[in-house]
N, C-alpha and C positions, 0 to 999 in steps of 0.2 A: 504494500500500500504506500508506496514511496513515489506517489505521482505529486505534482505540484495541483491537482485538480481538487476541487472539493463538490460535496456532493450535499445537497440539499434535502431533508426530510419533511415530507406535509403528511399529517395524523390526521386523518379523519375517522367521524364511527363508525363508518365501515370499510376504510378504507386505510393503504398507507403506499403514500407515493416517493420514489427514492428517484432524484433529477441530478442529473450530472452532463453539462455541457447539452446536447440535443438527444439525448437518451434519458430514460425512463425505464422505470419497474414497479409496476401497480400491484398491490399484495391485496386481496380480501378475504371474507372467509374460506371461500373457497377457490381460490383462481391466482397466479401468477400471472400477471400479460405484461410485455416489453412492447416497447418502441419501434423492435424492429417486426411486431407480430404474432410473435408466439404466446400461447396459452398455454397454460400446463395447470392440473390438478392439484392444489393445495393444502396443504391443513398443517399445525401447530397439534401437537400430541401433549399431552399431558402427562407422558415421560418423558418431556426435556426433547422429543425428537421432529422433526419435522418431515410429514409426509413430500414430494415432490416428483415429478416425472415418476410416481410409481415405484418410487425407493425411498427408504427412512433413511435419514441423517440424521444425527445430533446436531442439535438445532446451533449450536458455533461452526461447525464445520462446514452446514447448510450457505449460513449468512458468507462467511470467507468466500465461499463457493459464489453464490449470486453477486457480491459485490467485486469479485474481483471478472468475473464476466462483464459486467457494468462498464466497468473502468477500461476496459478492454478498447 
């Protein structure tokens, strides 16, 4: 995470938007969608993991993972 960019957070109640330069990551309860299109299947577990594309991460690993795609 050693970019000179930073990255913007808007919390909504249903929603959470992560903005960096002309990209985007929309988080709800059920849904991931980016900027460039993609949708993918969502959830926040209640063991600390996060469902995503169909595979459980621990939900730090998850975030690293989506943010450093972001920044990409």
């Amino acid at each position: 995470m050693s970019r000179t960019q930073q990255a913007v957070v808007e919390v909504g109640v249903d929603e959470i938007v992560v903005r960096t330069g002309s990209k985007w990551i929309r988080f709800t309860h059920e849904w991931l969608e980016t900027s460039e299109g993609s949708k993918s299947p969502f959830a926040l577990n209640e063991d600390g993991t996060v469902s995503l594309d169909g595979k459980m991460e621990e939900m730090d690993f998850a975030a690293e993972r989506v943010t450093r795609e972001l920044m990409q």
